[in-house]
N, C-alpha and C positions, 0 to 999 in steps of 0.2 A: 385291259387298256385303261379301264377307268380308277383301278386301282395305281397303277402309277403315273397316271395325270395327277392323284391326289397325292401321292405321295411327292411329287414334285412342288407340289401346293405347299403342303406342307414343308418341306424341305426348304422351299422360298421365304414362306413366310417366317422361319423360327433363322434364317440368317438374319432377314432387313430385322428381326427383333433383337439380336445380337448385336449387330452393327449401331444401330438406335440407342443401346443402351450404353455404347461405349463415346459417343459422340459429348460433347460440349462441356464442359468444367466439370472438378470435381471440387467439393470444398474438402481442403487440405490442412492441416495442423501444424502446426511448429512448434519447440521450444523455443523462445530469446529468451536470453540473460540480459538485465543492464547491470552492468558493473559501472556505479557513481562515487567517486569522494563525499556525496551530499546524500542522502535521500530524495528518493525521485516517484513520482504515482506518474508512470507514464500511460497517456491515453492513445488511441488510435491514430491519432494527428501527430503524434511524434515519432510516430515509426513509417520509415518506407521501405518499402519492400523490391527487389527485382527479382522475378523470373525468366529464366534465360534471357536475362540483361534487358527485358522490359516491363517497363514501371506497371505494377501490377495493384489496384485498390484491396485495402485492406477490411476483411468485413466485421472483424473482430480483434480485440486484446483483450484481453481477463487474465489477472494474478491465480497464482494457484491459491490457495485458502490454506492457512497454516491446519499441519495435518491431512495435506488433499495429496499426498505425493506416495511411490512406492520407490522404496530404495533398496538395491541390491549391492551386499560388500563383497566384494569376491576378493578371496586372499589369495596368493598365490603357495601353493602347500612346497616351495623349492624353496622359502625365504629361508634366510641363518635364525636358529632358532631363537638369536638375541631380540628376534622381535618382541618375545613373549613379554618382554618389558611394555611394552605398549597395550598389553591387554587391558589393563586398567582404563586407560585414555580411551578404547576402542567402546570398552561396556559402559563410559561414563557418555560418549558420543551417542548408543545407542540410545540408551534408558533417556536422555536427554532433547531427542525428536520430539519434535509437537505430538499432542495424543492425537491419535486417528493415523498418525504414518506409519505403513507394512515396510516392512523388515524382512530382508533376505540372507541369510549369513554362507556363505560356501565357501569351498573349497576346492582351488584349481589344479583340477591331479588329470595325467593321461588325455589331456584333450578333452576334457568336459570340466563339469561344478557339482560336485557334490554335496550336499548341504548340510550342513554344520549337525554339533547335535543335540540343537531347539528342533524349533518347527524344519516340516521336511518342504514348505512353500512360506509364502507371506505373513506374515504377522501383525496385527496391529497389538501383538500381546509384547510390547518392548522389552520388560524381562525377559521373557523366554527367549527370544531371539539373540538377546547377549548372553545365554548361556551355552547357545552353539560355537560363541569362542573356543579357540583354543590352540596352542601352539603347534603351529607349522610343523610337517617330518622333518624338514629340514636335510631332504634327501636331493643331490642336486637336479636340476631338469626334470623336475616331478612333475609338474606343468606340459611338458611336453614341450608349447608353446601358448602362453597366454592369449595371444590371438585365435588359439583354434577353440580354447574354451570360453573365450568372449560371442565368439561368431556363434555357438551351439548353444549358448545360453540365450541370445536374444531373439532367435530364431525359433528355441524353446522354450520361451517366457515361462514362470512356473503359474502356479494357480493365485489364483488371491485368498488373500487372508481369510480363518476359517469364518469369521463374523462377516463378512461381506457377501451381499444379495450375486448372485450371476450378472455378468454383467448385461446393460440391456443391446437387443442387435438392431443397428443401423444400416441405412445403405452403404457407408462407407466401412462399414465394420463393425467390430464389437468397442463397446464404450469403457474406459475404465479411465485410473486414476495414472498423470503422469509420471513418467520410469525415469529416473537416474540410477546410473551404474556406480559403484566408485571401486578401483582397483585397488589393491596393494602387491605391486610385482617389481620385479627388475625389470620389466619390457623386453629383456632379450628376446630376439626369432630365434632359436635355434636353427630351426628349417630354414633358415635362407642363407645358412654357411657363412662367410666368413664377417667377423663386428668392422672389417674396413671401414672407415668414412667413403671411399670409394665404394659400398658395396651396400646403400641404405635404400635401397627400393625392393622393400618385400611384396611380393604376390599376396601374403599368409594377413598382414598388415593390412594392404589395401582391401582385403576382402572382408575383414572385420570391422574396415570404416564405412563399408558401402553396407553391411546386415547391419549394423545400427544405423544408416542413415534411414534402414527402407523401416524399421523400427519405431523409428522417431524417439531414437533412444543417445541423451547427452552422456558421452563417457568422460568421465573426471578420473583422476591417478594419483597416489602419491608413492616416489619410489622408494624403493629401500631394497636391499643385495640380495642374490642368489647366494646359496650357500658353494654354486660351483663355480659361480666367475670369478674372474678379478677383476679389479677396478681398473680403472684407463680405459680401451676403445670399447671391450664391452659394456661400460657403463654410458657411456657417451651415443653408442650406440641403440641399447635399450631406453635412454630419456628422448632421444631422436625419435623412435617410432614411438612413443606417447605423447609426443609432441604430436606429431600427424595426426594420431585419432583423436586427439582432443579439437584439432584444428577442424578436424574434418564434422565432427558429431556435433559442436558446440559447447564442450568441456571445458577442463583446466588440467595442465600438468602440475603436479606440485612435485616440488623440490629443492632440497637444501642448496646444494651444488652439486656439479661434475662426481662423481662416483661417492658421493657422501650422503648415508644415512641422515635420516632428520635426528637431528639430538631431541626434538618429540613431536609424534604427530598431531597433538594435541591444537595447533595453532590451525592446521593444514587441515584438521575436521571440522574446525569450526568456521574456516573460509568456507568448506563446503557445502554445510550449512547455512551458512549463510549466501550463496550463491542459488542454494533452492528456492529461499525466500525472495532470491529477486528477478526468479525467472516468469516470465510473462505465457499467455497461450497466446500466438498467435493466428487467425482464421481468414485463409483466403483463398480463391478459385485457381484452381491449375488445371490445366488441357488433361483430360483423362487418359486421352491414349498414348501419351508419353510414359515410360518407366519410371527413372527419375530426370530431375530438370535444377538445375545449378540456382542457389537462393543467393541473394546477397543483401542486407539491409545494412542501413544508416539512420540517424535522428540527430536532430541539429539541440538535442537537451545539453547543456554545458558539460564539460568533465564527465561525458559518458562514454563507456565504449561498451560495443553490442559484442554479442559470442552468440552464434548461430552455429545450426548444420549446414553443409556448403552444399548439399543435395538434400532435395526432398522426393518421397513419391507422393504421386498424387493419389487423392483420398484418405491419407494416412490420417487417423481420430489419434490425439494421444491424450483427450480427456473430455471429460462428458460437461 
């Protein structure tokens, strides 16, 4: 009898300890971008923030520090092989990041990211990384679907760079350096059958914006063709779904037009780039026991507009 009095004891006590630890805020992370015509150092008074549509104080904003970010390219391995023209512009983009940013180069084959053939994780060794360049198979739907190797890659973040300490562990998590994705695909779902304009609500897509949202990871795109599609609804169709995940993450789609290759990505990397430099941390409390919870921000800075993620989870760290 006495032994399971105490086991009920115990058994009590290690719930009200569970329950306890799930109770009251967590501090939460975010990325914002400000995209200004002007140069802007925006401070915490310029941003406001909603959670589930109430106004929610903010406890922190810090710029990332040139060099403080990890960047992952992921190519889509179905492009026409004409991309290889771009490889120049690609290794000039690399070699070209602030010193101190990791570098991820892969490869989107069969529903995952295979990584290029530098480093088999992160990098801050920026040559080696533009050496895992290299032209696409150019075999069609090699990819599978880009969304199933977005969702598996952010879910399985790779390692950090080999110069880099472990990172340290917090109550909200492990601590490390902020993540941007940048794609090169045609965006088509294969798996969600037909490119109708009538038929633009993929499962495969929204599942890919909800694992980077819970991430806290902004996906950015620039497109350029499958070697198997053709231009018209399929192209309109796969800019349509990077249109969502960028919406959805706090990205950019880039794009020349409607089913048109960029004549060079070289404009469209350096926006990108420059979109890392202007993205902010933001740090504020959200209800822990919620999964995710819908973000909305504004600042009244002139000629600014914000790109956020439109969900967040709570406690998400996406930098130390």
């Amino acid at each position: 009898m006495n032994r399971y009095l105490l086991a009920l004891t115990l058994l009590a006590a290690t719930t009200t300890t569970a329950a306890y630890a799930q109770e009251g805020p967590a501090s939460t992370q975010a990325l914002i971008a400000f995209d200004s015509k002007t140069p802007v150092s925006p401070t915490a008074k310029d941003l406001t923030i909603k959670i589930d549509n109430h106004a929610t104080p903010l406890a922190n904003l810090a710029p990332i520090p040139p060099g403080g970010a990890q960047v992952a390219l992921l190519i889509d391995d179905g492009l026409r092989t004409s991309v290889g023209r771009e490889l120049n512009n690609l290794r000039a983009f690399i070699t070209g990041l602030p010193a101190g940013t990791e570098v991820f180069v892969g490869y989107m084959q069969n529903g995952t990211v295979r990584p290029g053939s530098g480093s088999a994780g992160f990098t801050s060794n920026l040559a080696a990384a533009a050496q895992g360049l290299h032209i696409p198979s150019g075999i069609p739907g090699s990819s599978a679907s880009p969304y199933f190797c977005l969702s598996e890659f952010v879910k399985n973040w790779p390692g950090q760079a080999e110069n880099q300490i472990n990172p340290v562990q917090r109550r909200e998590g492990p601590v490390h350096k902020p993540r941007f994705v940048l794609m090169i695909t045609n965006g088509v779902d294969p798996y969600n059958g037909s490119t109708s304009p009538l038929n633009q609500n993929s499962p495969y897509v929204d599942a890919s914006v909800t694992d980077a949202q819970r991430a806290g990871v902004p996906v950015y795109s620039i497109y350029f063709s499958d070697a198997g599609f053709a231009r018209g609804r399929g192209s309109f169709s796969g800019q349509n779904y990077l249109s969502q995940l960028a919406e959805g993450t706090g990205g950019l789609s880039l794009y020349q037009s409607t089913g048109q290759n960029p004549v060079s990505m070289a404009p469209y990397l350096q926006q990108f780039q420059e979109a890392i430099a202007r993205t902010y941390i933001a740090t504020f409390p959200v209800d822990a026991n919620k999964k995710l919870v819908s973000l909305r921000t504004s600042t009244d800075l002139p000629r600014t507009k914000l790109r956020a993620p439109s969900q967040v989870r709570p406690g998400t760290v996406v930098s130390n």
